[in-house]
C-alpha positions in Angstrom: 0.0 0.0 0.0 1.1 3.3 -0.5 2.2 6.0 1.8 1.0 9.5 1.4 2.4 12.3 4.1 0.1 15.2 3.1 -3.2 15.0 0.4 -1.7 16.9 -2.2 0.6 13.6 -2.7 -2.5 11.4 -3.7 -3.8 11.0 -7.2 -6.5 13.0 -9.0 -8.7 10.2 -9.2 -9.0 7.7 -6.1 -10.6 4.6 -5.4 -12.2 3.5 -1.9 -8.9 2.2 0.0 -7.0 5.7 -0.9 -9.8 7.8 0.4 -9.9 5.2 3.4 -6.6 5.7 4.1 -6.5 10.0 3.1 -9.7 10.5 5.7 -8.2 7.6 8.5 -11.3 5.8 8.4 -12.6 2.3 7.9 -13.5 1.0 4.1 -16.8 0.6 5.2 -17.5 4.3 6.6 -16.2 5.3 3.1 -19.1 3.2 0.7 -21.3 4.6 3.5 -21.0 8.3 3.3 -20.8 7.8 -0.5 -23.9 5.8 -0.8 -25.3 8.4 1.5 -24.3 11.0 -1.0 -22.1 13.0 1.6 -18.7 12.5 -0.4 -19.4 13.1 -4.2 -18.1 10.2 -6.0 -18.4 8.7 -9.7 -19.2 4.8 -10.6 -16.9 3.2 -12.5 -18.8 0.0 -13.4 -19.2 -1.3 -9.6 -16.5 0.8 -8.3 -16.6 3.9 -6.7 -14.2 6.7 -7.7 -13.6 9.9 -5.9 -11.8 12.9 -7.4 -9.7 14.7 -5.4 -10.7 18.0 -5.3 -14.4 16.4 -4.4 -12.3 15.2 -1.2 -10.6 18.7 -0.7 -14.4 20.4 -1.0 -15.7 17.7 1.5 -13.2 18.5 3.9 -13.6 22.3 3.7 -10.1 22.6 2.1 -11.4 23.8 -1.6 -10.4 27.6 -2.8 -14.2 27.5 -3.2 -16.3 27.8 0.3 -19.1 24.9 0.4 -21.7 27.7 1.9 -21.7 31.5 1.8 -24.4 33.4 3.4 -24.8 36.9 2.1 -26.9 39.7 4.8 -27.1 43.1 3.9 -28.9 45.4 6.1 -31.7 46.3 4.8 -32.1 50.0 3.0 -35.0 51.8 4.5 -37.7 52.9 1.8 -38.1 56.2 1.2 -40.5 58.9 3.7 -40.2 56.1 6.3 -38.6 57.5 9.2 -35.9 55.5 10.8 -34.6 55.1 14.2 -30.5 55.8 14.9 -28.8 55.4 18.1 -32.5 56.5 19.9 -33.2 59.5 18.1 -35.6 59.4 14.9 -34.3 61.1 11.8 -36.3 61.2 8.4 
């Protein structure tokens, strides 16, 4: 079996025992998260096939963020009056 010291040192594409042994988890855990649908993975015939970047997103380590939540305070409509710091300007 191969040795990997950091994840940039796997291959593009993996199969089940190299994402087993990236995340240090059990074979089994691994079919079960991708059956589950939590790791993105391709089928290859019967085989399951992970891509590595899919890996990097799952464990928050993509350049893209999994979820952003945007909140912009909202602009008050116009004539309304609107309360700052306890006194009321319109």
């Amino acid at each position: 079996m191969e040795t990997h010291t950091k994840i940039d040192d796997y291959p593009d594409l993996m199969n089940v025992h190299q994402v087993a042994d990236l995340l240090s988890m059990d074979r089994k855990t691994v079919y079960r998260l991708a059956k589950a649908g939590k790791i993105p993975c391709i089928m290859v015939g019967n085989n399951y096939r992970f891509t590595l970047r899919a890996i990097k997103a799952f464990l928050g380590l993509g350049s893209e963020p999994s979820i952003i939540e945007v909140v912009e305070e909202p602009k008050p409509i116009e004539g309304e009056a609107k309360l700052i710091q306890g006194t009321e300007e319109k």
